[in-house]
Short mmCIF file of the C-alpha atoms (twelve columns), coordinates in Angstrom:
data_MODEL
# 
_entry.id   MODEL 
# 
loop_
_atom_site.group_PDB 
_atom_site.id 
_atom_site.type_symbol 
_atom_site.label_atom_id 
_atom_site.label_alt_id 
_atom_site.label_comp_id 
_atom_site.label_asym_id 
_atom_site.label_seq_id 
_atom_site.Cartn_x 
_atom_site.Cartn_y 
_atom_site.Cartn_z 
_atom_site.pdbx_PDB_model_num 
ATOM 1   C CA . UNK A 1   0.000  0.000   0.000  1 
ATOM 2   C CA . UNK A 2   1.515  3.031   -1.009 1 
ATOM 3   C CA . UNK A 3   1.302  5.685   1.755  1 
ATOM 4   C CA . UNK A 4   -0.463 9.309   1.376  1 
ATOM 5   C CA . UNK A 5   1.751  12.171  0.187  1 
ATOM 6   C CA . UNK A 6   1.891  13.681  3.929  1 
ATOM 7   C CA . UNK A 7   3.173  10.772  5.363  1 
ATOM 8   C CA . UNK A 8   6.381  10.712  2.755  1 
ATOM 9   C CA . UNK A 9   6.259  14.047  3.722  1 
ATOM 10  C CA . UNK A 10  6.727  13.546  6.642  1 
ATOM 11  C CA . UNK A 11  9.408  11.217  6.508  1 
ATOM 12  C CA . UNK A 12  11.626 12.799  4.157  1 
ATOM 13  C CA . UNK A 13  12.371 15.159  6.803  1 
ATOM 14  C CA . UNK A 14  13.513 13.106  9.208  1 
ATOM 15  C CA . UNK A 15  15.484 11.230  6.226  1 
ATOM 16  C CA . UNK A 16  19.266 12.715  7.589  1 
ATOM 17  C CA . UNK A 17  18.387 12.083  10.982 1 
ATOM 18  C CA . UNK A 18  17.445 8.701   10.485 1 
ATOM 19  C CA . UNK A 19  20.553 8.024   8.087  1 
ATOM 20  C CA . UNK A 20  22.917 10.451  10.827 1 
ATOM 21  C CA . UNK A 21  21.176 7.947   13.706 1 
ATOM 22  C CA . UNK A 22  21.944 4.541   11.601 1 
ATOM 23  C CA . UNK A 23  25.503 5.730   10.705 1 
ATOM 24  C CA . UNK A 24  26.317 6.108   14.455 1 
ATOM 25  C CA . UNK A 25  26.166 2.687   15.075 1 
ATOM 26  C CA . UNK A 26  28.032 1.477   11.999 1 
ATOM 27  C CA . UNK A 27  29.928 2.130   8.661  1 
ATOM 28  C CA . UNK A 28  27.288 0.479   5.901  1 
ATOM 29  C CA . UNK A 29  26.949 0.740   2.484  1 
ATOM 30  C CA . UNK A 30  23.319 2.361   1.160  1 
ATOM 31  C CA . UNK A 31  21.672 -0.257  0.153  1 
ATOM 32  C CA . UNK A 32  22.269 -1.775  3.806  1 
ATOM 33  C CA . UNK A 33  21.557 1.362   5.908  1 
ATOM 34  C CA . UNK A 34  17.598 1.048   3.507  1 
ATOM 35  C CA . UNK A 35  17.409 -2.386  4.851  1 
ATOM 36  C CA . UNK A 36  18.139 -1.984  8.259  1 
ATOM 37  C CA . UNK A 37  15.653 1.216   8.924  1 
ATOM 38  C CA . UNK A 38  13.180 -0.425  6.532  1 
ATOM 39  C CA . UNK A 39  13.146 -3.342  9.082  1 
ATOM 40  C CA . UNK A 40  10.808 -0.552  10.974 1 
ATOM 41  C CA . UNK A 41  7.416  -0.323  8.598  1 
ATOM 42  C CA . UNK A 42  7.412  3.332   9.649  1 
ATOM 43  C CA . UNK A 43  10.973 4.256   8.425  1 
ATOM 44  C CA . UNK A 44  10.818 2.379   4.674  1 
ATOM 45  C CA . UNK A 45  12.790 5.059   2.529  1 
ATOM 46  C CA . UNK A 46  13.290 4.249   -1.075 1 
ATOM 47  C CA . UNK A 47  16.831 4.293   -2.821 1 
ATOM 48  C CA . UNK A 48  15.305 7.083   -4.479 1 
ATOM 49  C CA . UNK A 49  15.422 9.417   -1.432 1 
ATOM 50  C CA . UNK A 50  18.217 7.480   0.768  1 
ATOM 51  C CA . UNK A 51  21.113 8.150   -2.372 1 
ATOM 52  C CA . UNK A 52  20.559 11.423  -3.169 1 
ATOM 53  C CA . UNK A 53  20.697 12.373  1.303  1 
ATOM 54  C CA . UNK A 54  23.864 10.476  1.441  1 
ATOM 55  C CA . UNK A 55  25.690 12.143  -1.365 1 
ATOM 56  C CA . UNK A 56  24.629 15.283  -0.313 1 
ATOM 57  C CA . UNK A 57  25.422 15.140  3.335  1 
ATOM 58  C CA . UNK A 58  29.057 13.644  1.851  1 
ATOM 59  C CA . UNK A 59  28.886 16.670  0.266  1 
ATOM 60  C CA . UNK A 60  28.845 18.542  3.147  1 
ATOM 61  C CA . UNK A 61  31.482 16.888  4.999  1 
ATOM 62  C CA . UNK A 62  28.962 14.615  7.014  1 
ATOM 63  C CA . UNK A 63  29.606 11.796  5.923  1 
ATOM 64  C CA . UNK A 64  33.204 10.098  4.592  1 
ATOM 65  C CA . UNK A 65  33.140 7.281   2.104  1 
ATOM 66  C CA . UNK A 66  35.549 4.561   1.336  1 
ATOM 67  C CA . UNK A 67  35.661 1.183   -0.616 1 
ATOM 68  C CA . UNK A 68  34.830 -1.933  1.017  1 
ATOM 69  C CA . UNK A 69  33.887 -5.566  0.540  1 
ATOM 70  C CA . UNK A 70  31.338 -6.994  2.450  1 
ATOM 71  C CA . UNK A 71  31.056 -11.247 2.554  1 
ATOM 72  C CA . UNK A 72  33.388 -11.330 -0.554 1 
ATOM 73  C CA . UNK A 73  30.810 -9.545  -2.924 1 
ATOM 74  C CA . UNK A 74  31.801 -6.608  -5.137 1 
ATOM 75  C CA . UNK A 75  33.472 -3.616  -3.443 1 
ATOM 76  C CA . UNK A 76  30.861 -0.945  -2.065 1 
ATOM 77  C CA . UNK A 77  30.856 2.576   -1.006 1 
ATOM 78  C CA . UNK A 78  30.577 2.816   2.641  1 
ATOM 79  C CA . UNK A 79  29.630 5.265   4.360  1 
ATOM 80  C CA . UNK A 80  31.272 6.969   8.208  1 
ATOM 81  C CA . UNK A 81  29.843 9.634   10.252 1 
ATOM 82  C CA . UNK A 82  32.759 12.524  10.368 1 
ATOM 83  C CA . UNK A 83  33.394 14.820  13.032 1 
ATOM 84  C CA . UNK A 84  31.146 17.057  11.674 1 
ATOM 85  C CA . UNK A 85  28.665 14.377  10.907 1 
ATOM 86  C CA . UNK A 86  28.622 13.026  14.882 1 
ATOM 87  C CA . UNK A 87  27.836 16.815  15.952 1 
ATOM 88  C CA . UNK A 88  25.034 17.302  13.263 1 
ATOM 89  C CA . UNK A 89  23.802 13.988  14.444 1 
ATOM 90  C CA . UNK A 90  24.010 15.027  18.193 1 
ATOM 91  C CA . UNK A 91  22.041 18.148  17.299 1 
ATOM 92  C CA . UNK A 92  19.465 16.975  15.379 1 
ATOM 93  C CA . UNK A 93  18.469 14.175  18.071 1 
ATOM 94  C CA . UNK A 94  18.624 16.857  20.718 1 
ATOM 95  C CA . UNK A 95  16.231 18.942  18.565 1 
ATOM 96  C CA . UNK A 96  14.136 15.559  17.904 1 
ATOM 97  C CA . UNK A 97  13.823 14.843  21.592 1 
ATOM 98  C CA . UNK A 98  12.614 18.526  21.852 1 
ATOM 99  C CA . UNK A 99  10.563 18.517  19.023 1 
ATOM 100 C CA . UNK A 100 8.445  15.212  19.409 1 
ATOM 101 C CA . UNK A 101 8.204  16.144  23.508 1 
ATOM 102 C CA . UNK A 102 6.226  19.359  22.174 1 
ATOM 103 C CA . UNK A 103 4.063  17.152  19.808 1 
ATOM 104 C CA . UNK A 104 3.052  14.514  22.191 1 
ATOM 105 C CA . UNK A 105 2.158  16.778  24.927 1 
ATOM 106 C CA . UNK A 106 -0.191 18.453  22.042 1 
ATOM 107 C CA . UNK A 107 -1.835 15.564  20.459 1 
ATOM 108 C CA . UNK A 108 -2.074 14.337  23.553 1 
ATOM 109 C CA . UNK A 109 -4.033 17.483  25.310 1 
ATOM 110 C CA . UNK A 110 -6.223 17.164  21.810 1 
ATOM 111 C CA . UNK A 111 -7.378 13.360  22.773 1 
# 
């Protein structure tokens, strides 16, 4: 079921937070990092948005990249949080924390 346009919304702008959040745990290559959030039905991002927010925050000096083989495969581009990338990452869940606090407390005082 495809979901409505607010929800993708929605979660394309928590997209480098979720990819900042997944990268803190691990170097992974895209396709990996898609798998592993998509494990949660709510955080399914397509390699249509997740490529694009990598390269970008690379781009930016978020991320690093190197070559690696995973299992013997063919090499892959992994991706690292950098210095810069940990403090983003640090800032954005503070803000998160903040953020969804002030959102629950209103839904909630709407139920």
């Amino acid at each position: 079921m495809q979901p409505d346009a607010w929800v993708t919304q929605m979660r394309k702008g928590l997209v480098d937070l979720c990819l900042l959040a997944a990268l803190r745990e691990k170097d992974d290559y895209g396709y990996a990092i898609i798998e592993r959030l998509g494990r949660n039905p709510a955080l399914v991002f397509s390699e249509s948005t997740v490529y694009p927010a990598l390269g970008r925050m690379a781009r930016e000096g978020l991320l690093r990249t190197y070559r690696g083989q995973d299992g013997g495969g063919p090499a892959r581009r992994y991706y690292t949080l950098s210095e810069d990338g940990h403090a983003r990452y640090v800032a954005m869940a503070a803000y998160w924390s903040e953020l969804s606090g002030a959102i629950e407390a209103i839904v909630a005082s709407e139920r």
